[in-house]
Structures are given as C-alpha cells and as structure tokens.
PDBQT receptor file of N, H, CA, C and O in Angstrom, charges set to zero:
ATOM      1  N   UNK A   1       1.505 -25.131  10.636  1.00  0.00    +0.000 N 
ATOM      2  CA  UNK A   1       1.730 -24.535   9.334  1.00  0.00    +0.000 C 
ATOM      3  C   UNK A   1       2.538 -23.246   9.519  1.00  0.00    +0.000 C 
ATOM      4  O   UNK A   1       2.261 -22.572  10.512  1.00  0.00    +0.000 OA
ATOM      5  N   UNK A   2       3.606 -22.767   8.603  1.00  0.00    +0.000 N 
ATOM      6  H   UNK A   2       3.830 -23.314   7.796  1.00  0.00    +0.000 HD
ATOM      7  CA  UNK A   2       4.348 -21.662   8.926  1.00  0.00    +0.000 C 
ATOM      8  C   UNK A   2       4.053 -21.292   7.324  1.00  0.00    +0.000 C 
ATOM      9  O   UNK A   2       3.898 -21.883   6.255  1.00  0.00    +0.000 OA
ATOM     10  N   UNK A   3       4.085 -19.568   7.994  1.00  0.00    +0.000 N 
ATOM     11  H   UNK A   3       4.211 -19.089   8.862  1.00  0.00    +0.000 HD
ATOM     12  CA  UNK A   3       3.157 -18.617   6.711  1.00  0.00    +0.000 C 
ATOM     13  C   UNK A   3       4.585 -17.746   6.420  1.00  0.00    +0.000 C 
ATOM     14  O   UNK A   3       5.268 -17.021   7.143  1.00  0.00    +0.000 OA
ATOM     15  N   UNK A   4       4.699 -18.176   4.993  1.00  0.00    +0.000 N 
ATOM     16  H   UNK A   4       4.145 -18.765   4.405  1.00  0.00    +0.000 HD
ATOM     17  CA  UNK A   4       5.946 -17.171   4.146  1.00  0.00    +0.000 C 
ATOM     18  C   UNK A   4       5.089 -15.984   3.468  1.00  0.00    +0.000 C 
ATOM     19  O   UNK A   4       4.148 -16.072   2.679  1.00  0.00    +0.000 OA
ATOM     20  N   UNK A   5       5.607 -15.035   3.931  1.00  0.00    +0.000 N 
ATOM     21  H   UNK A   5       6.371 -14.964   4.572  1.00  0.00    +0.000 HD
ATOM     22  CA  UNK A   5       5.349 -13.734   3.388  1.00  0.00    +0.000 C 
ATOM     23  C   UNK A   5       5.753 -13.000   2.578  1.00  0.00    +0.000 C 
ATOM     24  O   UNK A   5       6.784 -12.457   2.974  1.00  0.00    +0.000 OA
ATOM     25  N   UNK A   6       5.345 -12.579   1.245  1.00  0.00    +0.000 N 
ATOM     26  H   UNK A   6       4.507 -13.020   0.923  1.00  0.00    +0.000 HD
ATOM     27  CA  UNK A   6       6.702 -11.782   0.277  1.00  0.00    +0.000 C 
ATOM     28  C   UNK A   6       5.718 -10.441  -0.227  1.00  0.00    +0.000 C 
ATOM     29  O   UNK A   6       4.691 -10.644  -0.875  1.00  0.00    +0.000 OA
ATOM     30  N   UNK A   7       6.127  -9.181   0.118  1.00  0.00    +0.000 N 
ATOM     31  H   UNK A   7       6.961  -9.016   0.644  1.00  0.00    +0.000 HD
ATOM     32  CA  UNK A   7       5.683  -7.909  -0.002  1.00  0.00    +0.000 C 
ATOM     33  C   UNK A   7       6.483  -7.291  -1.286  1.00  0.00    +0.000 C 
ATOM     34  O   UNK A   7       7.699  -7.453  -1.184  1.00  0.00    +0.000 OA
ATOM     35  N   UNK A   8       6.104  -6.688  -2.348  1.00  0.00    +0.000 N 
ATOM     36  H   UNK A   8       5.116  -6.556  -2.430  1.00  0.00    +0.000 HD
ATOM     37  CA  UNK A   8       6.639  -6.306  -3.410  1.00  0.00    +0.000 C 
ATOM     38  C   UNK A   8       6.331  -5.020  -3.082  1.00  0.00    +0.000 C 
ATOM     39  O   UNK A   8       5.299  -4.393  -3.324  1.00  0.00    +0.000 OA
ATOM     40  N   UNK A   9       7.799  -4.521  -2.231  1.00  0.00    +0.000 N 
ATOM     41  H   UNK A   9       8.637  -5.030  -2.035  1.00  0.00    +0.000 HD
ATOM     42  CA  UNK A   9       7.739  -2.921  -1.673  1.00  0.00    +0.000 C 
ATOM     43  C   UNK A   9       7.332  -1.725  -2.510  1.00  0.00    +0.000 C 
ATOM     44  O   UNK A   9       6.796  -0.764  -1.958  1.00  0.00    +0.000 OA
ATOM     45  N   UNK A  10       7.631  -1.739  -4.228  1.00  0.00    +0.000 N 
ATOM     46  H   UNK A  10       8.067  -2.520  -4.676  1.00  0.00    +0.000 HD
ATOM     47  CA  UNK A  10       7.659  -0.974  -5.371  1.00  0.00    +0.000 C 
ATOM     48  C   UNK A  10       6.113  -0.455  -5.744  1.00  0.00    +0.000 C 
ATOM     49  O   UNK A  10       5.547   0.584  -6.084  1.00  0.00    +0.000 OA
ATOM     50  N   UNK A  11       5.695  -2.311  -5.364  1.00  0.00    +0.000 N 
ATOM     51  H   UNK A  11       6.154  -3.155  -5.088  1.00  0.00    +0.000 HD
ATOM     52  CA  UNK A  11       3.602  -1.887  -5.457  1.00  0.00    +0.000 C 
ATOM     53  C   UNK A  11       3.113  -1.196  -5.168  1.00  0.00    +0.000 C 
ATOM     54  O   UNK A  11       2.542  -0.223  -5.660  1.00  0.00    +0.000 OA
ATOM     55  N   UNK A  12       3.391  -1.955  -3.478  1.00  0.00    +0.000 N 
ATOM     56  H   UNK A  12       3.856  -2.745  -3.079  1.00  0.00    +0.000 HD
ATOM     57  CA  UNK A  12       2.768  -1.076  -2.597  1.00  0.00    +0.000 C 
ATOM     58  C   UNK A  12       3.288   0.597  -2.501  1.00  0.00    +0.000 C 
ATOM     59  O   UNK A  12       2.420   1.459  -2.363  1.00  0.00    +0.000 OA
ATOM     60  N   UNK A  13       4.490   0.918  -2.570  1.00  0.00    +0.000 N 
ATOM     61  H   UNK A  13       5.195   0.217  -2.683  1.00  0.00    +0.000 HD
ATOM     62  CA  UNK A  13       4.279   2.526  -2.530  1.00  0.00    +0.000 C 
ATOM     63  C   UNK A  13       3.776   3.035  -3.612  1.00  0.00    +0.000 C 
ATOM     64  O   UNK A  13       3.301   4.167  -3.521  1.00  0.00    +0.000 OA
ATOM     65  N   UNK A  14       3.757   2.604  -4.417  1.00  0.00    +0.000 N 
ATOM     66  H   UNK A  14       4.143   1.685  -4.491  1.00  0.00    +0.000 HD
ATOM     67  CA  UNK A  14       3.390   3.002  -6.061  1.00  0.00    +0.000 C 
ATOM     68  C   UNK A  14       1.773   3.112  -5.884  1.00  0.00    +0.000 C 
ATOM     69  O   UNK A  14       1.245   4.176  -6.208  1.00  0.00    +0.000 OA
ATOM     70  N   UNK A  15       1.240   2.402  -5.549  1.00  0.00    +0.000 N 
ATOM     71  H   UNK A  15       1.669   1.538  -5.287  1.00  0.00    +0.000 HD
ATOM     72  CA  UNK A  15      -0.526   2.475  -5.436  1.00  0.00    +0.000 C 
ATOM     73  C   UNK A  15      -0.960   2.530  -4.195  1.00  0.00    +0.000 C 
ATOM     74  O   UNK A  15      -2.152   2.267  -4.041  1.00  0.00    +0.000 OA
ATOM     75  N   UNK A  16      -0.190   2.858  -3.046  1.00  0.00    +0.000 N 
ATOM     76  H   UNK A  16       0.779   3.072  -3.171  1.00  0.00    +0.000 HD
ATOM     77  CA  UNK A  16      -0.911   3.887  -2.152  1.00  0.00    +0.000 C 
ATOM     78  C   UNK A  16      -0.246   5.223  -1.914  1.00  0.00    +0.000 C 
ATOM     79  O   UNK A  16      -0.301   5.920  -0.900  1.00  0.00    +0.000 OA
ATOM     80  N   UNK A  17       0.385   5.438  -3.037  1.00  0.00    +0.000 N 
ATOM     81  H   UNK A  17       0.430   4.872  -3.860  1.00  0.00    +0.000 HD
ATOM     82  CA  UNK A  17       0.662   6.935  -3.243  1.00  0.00    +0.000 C 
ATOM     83  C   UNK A  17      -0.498   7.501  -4.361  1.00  0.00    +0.000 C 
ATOM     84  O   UNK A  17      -0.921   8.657  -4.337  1.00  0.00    +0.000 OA
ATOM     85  N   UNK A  18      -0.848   6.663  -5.158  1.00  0.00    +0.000 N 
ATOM     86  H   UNK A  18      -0.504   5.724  -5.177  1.00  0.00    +0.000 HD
ATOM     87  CA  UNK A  18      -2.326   6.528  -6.081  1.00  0.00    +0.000 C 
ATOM     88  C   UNK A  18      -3.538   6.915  -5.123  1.00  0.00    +0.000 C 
ATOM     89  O   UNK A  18      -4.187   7.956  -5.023  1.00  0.00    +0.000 OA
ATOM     90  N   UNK A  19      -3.590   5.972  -4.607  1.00  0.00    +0.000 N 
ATOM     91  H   UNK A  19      -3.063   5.126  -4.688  1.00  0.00    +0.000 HD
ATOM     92  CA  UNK A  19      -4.905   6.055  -3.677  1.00  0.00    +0.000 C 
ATOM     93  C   UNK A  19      -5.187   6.701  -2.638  1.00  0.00    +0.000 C 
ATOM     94  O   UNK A  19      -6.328   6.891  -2.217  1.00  0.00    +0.000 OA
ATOM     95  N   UNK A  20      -3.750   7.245  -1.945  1.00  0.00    +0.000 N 
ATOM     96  H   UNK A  20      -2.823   7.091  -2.288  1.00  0.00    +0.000 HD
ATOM     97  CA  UNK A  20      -4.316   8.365  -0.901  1.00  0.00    +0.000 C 
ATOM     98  C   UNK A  20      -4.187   9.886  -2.170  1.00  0.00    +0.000 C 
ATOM     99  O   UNK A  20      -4.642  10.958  -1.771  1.00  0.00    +0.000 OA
ATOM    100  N   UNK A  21      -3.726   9.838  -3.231  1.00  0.00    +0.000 N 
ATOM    101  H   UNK A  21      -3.357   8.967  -3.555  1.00  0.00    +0.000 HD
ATOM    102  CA  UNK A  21      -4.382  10.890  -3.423  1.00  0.00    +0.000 C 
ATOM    103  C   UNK A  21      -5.592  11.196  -4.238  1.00  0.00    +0.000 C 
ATOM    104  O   UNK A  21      -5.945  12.318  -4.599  1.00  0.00    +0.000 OA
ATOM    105  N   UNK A  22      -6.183  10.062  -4.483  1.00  0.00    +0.000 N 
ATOM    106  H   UNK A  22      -5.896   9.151  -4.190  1.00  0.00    +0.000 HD
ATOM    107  CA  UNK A  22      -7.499  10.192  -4.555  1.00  0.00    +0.000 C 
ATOM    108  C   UNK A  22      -8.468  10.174  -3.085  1.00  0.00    +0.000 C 
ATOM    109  O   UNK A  22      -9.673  10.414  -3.019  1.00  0.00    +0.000 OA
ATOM    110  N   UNK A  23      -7.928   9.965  -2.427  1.00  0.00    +0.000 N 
ATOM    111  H   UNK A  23      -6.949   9.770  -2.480  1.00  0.00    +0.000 HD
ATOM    112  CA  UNK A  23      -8.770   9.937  -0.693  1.00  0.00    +0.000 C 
ATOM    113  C   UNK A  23      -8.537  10.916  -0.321  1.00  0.00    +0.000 C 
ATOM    114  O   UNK A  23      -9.357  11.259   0.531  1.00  0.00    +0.000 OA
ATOM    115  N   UNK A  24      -7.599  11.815  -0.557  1.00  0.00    +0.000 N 
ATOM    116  H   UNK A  24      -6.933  11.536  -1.249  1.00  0.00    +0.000 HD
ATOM    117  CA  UNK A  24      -6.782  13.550  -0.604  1.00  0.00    +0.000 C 
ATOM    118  C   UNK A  24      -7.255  14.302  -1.348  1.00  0.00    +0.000 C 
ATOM    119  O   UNK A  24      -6.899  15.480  -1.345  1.00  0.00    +0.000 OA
ATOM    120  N   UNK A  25      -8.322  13.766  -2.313  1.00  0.00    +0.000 N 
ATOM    121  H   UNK A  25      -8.612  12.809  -2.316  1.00  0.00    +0.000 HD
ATOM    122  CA  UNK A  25      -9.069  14.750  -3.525  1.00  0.00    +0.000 C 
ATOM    123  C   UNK A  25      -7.515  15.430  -4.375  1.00  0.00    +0.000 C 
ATOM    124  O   UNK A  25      -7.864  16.496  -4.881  1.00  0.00    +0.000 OA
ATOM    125  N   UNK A  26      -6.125  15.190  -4.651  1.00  0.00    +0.000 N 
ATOM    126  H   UNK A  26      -5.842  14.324  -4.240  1.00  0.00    +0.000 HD
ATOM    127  CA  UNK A  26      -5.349  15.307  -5.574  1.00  0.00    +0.000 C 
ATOM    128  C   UNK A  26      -6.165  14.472  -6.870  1.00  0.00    +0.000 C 
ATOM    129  O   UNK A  26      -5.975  14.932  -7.996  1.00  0.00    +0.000 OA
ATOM    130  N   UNK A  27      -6.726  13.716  -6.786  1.00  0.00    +0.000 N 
ATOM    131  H   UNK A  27      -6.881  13.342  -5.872  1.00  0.00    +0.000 HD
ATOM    132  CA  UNK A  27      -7.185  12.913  -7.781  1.00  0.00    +0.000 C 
ATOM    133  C   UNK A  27      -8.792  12.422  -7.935  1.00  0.00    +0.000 C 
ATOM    134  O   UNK A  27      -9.304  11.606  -7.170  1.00  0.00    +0.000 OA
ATOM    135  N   UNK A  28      -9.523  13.090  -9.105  1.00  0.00    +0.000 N 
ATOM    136  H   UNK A  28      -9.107  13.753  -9.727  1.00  0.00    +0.000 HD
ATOM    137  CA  UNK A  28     -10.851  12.628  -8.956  1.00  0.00    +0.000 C 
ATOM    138  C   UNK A  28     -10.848  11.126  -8.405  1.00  0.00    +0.000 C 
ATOM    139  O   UNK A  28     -11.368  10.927  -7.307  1.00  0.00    +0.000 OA
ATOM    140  N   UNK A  29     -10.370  10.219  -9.009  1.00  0.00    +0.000 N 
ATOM    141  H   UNK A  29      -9.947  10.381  -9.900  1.00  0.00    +0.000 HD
ATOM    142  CA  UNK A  29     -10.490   8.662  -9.530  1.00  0.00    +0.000 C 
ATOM    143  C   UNK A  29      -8.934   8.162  -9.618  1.00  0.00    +0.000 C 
ATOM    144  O   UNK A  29      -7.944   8.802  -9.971  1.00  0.00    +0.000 OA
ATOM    145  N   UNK A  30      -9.076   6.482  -9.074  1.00  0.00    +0.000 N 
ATOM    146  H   UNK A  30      -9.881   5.962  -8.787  1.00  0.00    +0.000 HD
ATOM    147  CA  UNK A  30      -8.085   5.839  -9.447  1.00  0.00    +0.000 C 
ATOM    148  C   UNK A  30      -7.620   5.838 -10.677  1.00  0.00    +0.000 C 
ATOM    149  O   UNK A  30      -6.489   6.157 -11.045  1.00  0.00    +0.000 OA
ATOM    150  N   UNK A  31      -8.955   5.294 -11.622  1.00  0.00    +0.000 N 
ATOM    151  H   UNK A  31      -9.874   5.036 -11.323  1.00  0.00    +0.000 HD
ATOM    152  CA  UNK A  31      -8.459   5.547 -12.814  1.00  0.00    +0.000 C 
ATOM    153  C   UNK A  31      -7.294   7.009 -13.451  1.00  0.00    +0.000 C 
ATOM    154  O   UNK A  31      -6.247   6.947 -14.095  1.00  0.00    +0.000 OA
ATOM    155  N   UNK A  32      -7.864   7.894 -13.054  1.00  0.00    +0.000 N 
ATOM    156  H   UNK A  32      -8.714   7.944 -12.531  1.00  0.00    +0.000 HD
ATOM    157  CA  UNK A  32      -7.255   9.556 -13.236  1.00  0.00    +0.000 C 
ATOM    158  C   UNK A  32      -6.246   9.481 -12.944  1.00  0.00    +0.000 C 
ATOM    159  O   UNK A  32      -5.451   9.725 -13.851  1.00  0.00    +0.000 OA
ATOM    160  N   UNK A  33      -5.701   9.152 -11.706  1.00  0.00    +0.000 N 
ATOM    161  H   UNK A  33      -6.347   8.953 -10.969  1.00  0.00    +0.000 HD
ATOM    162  CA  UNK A  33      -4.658   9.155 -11.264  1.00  0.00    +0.000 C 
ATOM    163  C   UNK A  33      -3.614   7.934 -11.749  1.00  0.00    +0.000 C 
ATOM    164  O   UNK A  33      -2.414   7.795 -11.511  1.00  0.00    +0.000 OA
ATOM    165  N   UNK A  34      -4.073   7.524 -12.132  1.00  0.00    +0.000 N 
ATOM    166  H   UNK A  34      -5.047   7.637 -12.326  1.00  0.00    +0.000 HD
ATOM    167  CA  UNK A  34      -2.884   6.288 -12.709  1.00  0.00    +0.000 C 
ATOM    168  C   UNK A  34      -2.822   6.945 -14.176  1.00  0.00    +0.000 C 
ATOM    169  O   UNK A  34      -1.711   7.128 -14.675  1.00  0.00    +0.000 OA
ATOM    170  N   UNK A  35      -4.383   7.429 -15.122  1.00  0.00    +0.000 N 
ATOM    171  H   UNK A  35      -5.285   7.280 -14.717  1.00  0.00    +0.000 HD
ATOM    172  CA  UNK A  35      -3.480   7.638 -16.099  1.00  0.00    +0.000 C 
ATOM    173  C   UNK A  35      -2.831   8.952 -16.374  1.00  0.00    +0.000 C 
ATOM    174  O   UNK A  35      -2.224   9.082 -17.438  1.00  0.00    +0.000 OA
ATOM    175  N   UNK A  36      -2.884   9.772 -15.671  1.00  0.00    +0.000 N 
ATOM    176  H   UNK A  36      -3.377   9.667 -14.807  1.00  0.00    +0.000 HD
ATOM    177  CA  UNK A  36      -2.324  11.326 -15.273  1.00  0.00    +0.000 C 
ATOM    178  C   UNK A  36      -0.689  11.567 -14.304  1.00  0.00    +0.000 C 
ATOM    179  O   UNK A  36       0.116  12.490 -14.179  1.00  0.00    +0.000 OA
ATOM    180  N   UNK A  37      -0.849   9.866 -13.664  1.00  0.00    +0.000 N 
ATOM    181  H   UNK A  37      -1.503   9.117 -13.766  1.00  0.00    +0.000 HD
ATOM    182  CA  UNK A  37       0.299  10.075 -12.931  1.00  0.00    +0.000 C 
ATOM    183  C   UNK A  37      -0.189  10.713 -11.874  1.00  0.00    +0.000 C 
ATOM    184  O   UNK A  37       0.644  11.548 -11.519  1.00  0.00    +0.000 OA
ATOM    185  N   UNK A  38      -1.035  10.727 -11.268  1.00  0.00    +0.000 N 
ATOM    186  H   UNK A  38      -1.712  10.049 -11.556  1.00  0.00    +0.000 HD
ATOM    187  CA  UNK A  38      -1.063  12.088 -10.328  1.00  0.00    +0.000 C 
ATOM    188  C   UNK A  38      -1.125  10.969  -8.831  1.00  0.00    +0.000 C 
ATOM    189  O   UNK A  38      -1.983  10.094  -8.710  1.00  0.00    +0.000 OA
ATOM    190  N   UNK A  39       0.029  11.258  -7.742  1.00  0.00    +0.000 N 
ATOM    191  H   UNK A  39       0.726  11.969  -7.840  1.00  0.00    +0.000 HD
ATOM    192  CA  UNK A  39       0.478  10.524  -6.539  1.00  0.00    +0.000 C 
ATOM    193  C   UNK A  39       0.443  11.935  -5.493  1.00  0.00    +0.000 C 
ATOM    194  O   UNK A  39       0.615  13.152  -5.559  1.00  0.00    +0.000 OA
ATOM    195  N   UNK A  40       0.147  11.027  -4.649  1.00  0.00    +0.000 N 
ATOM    196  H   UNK A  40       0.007  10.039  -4.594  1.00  0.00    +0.000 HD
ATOM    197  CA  UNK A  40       0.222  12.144  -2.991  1.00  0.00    +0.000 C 
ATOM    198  C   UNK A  40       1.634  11.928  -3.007  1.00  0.00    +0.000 C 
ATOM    199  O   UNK A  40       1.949  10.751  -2.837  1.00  0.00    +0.000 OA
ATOM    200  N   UNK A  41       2.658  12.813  -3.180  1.00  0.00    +0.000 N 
ATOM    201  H   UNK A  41       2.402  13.769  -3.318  1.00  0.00    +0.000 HD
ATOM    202  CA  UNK A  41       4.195  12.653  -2.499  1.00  0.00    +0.000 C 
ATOM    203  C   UNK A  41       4.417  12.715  -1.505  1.00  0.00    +0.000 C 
ATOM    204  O   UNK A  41       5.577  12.367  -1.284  1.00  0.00    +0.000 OA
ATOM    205  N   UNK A  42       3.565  13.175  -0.164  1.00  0.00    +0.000 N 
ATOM    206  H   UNK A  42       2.622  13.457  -0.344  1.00  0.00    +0.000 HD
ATOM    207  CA  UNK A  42       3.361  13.084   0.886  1.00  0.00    +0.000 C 
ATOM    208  C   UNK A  42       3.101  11.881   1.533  1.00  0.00    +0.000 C 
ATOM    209  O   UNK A  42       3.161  12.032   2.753  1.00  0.00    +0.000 OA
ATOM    210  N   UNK A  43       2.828  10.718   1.184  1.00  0.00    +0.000 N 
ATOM    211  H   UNK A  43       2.779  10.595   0.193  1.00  0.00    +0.000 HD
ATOM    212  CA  UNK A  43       2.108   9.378   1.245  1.00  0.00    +0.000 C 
ATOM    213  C   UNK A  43       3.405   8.398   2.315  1.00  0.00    +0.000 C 
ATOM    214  O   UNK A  43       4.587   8.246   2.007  1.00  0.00    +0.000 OA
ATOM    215  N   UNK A  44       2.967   8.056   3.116  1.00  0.00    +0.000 N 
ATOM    216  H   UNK A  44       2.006   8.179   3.365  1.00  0.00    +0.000 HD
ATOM    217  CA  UNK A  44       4.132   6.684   3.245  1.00  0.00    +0.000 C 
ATOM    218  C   UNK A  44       3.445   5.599   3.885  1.00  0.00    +0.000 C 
ATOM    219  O   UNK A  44       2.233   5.393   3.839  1.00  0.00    +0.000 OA
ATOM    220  N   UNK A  45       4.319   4.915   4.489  1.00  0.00    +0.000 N 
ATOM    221  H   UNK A  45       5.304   5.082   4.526  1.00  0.00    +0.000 HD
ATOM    222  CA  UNK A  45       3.140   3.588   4.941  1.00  0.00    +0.000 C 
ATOM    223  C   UNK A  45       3.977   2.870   6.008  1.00  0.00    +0.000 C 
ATOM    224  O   UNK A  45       5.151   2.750   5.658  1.00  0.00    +0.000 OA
ATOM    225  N   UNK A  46       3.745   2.454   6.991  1.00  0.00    +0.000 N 
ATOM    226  H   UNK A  46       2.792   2.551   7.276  1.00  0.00    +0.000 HD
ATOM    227  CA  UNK A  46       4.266   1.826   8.749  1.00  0.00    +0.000 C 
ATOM    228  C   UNK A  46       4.197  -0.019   7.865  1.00  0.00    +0.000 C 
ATOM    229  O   UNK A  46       3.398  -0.800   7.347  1.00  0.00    +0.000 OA
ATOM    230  N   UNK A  47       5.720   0.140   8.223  1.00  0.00    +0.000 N 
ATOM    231  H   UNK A  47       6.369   0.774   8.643  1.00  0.00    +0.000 HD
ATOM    232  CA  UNK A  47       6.561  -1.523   7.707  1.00  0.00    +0.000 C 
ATOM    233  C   UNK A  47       5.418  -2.269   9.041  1.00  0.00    +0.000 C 
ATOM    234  O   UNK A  47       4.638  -3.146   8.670  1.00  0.00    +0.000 OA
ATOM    235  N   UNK A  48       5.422  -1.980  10.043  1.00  0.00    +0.000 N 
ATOM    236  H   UNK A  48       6.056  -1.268  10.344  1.00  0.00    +0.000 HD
ATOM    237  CA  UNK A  48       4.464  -2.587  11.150  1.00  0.00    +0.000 C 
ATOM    238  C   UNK A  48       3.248  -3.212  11.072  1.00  0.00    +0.000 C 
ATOM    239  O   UNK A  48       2.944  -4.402  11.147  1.00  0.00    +0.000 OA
ATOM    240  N   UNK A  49       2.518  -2.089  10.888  1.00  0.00    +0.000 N 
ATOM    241  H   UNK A  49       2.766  -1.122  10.827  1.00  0.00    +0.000 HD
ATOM    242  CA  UNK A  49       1.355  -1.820  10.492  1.00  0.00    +0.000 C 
ATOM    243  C   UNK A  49       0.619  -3.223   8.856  1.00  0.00    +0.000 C 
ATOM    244  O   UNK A  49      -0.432  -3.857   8.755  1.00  0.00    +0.000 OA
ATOM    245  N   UNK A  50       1.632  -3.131   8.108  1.00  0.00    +0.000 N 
ATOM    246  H   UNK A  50       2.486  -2.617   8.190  1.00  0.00    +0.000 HD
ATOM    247  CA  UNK A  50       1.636  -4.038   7.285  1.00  0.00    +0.000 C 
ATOM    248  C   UNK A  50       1.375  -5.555   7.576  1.00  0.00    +0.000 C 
ATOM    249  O   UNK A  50       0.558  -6.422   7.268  1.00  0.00    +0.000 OA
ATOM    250  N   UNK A  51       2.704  -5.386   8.469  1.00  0.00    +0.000 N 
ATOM    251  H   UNK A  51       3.368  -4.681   8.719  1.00  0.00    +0.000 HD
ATOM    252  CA  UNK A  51       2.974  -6.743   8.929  1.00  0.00    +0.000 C 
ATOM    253  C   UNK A  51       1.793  -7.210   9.445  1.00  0.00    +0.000 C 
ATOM    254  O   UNK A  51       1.376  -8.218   8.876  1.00  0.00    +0.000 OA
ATOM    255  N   UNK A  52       0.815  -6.596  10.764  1.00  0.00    +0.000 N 
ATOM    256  H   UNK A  52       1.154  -5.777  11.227  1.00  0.00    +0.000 HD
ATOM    257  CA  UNK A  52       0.146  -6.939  11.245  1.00  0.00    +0.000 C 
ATOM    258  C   UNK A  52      -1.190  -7.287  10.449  1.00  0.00    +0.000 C 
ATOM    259  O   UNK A  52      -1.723  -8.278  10.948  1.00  0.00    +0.000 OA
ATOM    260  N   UNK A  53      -1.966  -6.717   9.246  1.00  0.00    +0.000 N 
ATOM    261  H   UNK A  53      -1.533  -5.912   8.840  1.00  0.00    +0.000 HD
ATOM    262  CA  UNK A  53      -2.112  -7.070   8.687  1.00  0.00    +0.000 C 
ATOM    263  C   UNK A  53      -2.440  -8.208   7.476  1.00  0.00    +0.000 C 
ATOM    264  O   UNK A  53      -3.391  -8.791   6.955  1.00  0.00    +0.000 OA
ATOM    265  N   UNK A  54      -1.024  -8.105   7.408  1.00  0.00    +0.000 N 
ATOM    266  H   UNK A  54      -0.251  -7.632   7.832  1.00  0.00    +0.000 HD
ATOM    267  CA  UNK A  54      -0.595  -9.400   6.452  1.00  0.00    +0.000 C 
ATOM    268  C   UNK A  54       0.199 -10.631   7.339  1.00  0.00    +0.000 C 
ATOM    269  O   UNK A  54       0.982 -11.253   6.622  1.00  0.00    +0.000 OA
ATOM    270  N   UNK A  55       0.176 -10.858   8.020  1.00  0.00    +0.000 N 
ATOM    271  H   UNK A  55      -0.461 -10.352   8.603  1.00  0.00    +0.000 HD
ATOM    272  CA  UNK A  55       0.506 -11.866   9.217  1.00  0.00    +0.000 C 
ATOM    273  C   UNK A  55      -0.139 -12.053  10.547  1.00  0.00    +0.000 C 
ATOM    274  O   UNK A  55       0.223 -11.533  11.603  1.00  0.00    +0.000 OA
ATOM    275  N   UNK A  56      -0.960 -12.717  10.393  1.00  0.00    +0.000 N 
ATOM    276  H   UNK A  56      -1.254 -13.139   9.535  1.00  0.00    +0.000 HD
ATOM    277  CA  UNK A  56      -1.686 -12.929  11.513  1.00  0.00    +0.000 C 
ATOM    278  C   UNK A  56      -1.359 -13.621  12.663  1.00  0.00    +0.000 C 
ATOM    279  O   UNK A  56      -0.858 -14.705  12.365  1.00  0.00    +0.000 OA
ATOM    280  N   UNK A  57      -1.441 -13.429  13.945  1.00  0.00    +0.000 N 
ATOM    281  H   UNK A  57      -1.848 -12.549  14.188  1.00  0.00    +0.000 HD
ATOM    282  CA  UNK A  57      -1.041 -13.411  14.900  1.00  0.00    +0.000 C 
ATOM    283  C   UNK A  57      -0.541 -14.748  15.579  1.00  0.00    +0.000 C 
ATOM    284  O   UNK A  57       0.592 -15.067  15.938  1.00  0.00    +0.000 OA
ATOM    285  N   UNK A  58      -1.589 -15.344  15.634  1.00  0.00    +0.000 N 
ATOM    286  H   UNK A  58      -2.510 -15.085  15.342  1.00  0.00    +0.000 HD
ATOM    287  CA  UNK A  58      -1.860 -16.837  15.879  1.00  0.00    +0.000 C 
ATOM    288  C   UNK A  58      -0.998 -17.823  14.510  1.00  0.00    +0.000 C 
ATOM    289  O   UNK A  58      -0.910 -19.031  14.729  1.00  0.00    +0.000 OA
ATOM    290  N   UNK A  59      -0.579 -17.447  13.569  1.00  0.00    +0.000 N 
ATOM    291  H   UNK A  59      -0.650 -16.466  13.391  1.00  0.00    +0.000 HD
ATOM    292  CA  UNK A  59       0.234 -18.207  12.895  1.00  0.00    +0.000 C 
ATOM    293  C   UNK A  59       1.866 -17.904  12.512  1.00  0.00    +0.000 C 
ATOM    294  O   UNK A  59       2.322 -16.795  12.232  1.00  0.00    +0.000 OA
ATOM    295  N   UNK A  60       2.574 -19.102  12.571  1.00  0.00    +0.000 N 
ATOM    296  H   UNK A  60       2.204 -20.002  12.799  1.00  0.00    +0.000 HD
ATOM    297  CA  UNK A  60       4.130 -19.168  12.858  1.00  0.00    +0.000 C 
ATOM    298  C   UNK A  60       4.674 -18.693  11.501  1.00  0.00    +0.000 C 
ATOM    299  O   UNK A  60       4.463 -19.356  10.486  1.00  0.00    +0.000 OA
ATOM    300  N   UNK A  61       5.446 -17.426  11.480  1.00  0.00    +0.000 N 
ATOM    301  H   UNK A  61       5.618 -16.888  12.306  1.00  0.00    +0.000 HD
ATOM    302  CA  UNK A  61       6.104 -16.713  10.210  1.00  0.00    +0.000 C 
ATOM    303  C   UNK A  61       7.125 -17.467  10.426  1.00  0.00    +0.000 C 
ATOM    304  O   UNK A  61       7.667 -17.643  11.516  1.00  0.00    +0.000 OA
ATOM    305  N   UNK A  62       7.477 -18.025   9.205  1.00  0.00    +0.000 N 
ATOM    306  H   UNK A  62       7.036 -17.882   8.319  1.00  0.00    +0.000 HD
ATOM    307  CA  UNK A  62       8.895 -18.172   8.093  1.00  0.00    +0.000 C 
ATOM    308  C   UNK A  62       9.820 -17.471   8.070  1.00  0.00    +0.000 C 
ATOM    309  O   UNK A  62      10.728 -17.672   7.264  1.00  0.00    +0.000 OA
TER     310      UNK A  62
C-alpha cells in the first residue's frame, strides 16, 4: 500500500500559532484566542518533524 499525503500548510500555521499561544499563556483558551485573534508570532513548526509524524516509517510514500 503507498500512503499519499496532503498537508494544508495555511492550517497548520494558522492553529499552531493559536495554540502555542495559549501553551505561552498569550492566550487564556483556544476559544479566546481564535475569537480575539490572539497568535504567538514567534511560533513555527520543522517541515521534518511533521513528516515523521504524519508518515510512518514502515509505509511506502507517494
């Protein structure tokens, strides 16, 4: 079986710029922070790190 992968890059920075700044105390709550807008601008995220993740080792990527 070969595993196709499709990452919607826009999401993901969009809601873990959300969520580390609620893990950063910038933001009581997810909720807060989505409806306040309030993002860690500091935030980024390892293309790698993902991958490994979301593609597991033992199976043949597409």
């Amino acid at each position: 079986m070969v595993l196709f992968v499709y990452v919607d890059n826009s999401n993901v920075w969009i809601e873990g710029r959300r969520a580390s700044a609620v893990a950063n105390a910038l933001a009581p709550s997810f909720d807060d922070s989505f409806a306040q807008n309030i993002v860690d601008p500091n935030w980024n995220y390892d293309f790698g790190r993902l991958y490994e993740l979301a593609c597991p080792g033992d199976v043949q990527i597409g």
